[in-house]
C-alpha positions, 0 to 999 in steps of 0.5 A, spaced: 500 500 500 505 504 502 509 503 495 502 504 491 501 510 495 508 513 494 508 511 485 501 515 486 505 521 489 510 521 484 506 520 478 502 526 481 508 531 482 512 528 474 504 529 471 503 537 474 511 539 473 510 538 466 502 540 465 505 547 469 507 548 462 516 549 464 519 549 458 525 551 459 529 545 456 528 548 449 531 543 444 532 537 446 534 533 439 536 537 432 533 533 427 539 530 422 535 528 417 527 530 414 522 525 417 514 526 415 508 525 420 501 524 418 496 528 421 489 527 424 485 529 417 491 522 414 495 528 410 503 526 410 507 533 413 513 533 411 518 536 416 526 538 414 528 541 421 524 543 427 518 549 426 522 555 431 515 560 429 509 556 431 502 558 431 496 554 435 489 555 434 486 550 438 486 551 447 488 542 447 494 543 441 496 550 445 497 546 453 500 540 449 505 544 446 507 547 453 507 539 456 512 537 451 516 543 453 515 547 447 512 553 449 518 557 447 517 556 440 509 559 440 509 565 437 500 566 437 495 563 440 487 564 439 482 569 444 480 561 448 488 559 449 488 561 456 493 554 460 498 554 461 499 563 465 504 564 460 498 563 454 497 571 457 503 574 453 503 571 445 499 575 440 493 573 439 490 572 432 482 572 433 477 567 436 478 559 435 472 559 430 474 565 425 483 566 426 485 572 422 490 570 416 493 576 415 495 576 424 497 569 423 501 571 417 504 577 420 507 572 426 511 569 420 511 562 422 513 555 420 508 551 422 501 552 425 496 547 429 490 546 427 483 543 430 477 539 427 472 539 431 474 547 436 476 550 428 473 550 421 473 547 415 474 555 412 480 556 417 483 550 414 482 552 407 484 560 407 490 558 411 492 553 406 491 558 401 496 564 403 502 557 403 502 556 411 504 549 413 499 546 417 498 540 421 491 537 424 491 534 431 484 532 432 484 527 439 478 524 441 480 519 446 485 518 451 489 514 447 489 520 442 491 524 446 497 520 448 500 519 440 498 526 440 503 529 444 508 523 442 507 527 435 508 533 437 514 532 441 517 529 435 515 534 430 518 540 437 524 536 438 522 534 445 522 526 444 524 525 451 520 529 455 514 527 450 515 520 453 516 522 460 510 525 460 506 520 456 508 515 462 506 518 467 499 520 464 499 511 463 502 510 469 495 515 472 490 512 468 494 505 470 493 506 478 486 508 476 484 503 473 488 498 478 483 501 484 476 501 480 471 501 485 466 494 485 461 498 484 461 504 479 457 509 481 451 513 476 454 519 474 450 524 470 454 530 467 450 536 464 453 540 458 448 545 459 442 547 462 438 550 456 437 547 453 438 540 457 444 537 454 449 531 457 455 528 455 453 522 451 456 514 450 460 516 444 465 522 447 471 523 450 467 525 457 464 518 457 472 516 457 473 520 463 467 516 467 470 511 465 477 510 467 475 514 473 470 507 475 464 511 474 458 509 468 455 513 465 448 515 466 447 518 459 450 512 455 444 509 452 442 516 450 441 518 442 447 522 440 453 524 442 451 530 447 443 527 447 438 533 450 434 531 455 427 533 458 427 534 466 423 527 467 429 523 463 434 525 469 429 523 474 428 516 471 437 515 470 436 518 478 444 518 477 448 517 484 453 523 482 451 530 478 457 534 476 457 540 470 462 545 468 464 552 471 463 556 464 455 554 465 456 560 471 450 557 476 451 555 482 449 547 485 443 552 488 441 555 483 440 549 478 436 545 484 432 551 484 431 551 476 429 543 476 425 543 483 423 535 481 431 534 482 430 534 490 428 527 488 434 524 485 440 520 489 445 524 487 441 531 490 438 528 496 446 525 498 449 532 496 453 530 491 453 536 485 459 538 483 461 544 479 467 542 476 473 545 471 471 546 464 478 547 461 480 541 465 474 535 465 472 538 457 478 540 453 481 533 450 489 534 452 493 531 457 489 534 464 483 529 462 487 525 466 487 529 472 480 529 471 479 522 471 482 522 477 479 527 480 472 525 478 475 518 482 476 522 488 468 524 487 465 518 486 470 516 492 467 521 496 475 523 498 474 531 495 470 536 499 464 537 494 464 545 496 469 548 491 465 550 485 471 550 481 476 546 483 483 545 480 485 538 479 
């Protein structure tokens, strides 16, 4: 149990070292010949040195770049890049739906990284047009997440702290996955509130629950973000209720708009819990940070009061 406790611990302090984004070993590799890479839209990329002038257009690709200690090279970011804190200072080249060509252009740089899901298939298109490089990374699972950062670290020249890392986040999802409770609880987790929407069976959210050793109370709904009526919550009658902090209502105020909810096990045992968006949403190395704090809440181990806990 000891030895257990004490890998737990040092996974922890490795996986929150790298996530903080220290980027200060700024070339670990000088590539000696061209490699090619495939992205997640299956184009092959040709890469004949390591990029030094990186635009990233998507909140996951930017707190990727910074884990695998390529912070140094990002040169622009959009308006929602904001982990890690030194995000605050590079130049900004408008909003994840619609970057600005010319201020991307203006920052003169040898690669940008570009979404599927967060950005567009016009972004894409327009970027490509005025003879950007671009690479497309698109994870949509933990295991994507983990090649993802591999990639990123071979494309930066920082193989070995991409490893390091990626060890690390398998060592967390490893230990989860080795204490997975008997029993899992139901857990419900709203995506909004109007309309009603939860995350369904086929989402990266559903992955989460998973390796926290939850099930997920949604599951079975149509689509992935299914929207549901007040009744359908009150039939899952989930054991736990969590939703994120940029729905900007508090535990209160949500029992308050669904009084019927006074009937569901996870209300009446107290356990609705607002939780990080940028953390327990955004499909990047802290999804596994979540995994284990959504485990401390089905555990019952983490104090439900916080609003917006860190992970």
């Amino acid at each position: 149990m000891l030895r257990r406790i004490a890998r737990v611990v040092a996974l922890s302090l490795l996986a929150l070292h790298v996530l903080a984004g220290c980027s200060g070993d700024s070339s670990e590799r000088t590539p000696s010949a061209a490699f090619t890479l495939t992205d997640d839209l299956g184009r092959e990329v040709r890469f004949d040195s390591i990029p030094r002038r990186i635009v990233s257009l998507a909140p996951s690709l930017t707190e990727m770049l910074f884990a695998v200690g390529a912070g140094d090279a990002v040169v622009g970011v959009t308006q929602s890049c904001n982990y890690p804190a030194a995000v605050s200072t590079l130049p900004e080249v408008g909003d994840l739906l619609n970057p600005d060509a010319e201020r991307v252009l203006a920052l003169r740089p040898d690669l940008v990284f570009i979404s599927v899901e967060g950005n567009t298939q016009s972004s894409f298109d327009a970027l490509e047009r005025v003879g950007l490089r671009l690479f497309v990374s698109n994870p949509r699972t933990l295991d994507g997440v983990l090649t993802s950062l591999l990639q990123f670290g071979s494309i930066t020249g920082h193989e070995d702290r991409a490893k390091r890392l990626t060890d690390s986040l398998r060592g967390i999802a490893e230990d989860l996955r080795g204490a997975a409770p008997p029993a899992p609880a139901s857990v419900l987790v709203l995506i909004s509130t109007q309309p009603l929407m939860a995350a369904g069976g086929r989402t990266f959210i559903n992955e989460i629950i998973a390796l926290a050793g939850g099930r997920n109370a949604a599951a079975e709904a149509p689509g992935n973000y299914p929207t549901l009526n007040r009744e359908t919550v009150l039939r899952m009658n989930p054991d736990l209720i969590i939703f994120p902090d940029d729905m900007h209502v508090r535990r209160d105020g949500l029992i308050e708009r669904f009084p019927e909810w006074r009937h569901v096990r996870a209300v009446q045992d107290g356990r609705l819990h607002a939780v990080d968006a940028d953390v327990f949403l955004r499909p990047g190395p802290r999804a596994f940070l979540a995994a284990r704090r959504l485990r401390a809440l089905i555990s019952g181990t983490d104090s439900p009061a916080p609003d917006s806990p860190s992970p």
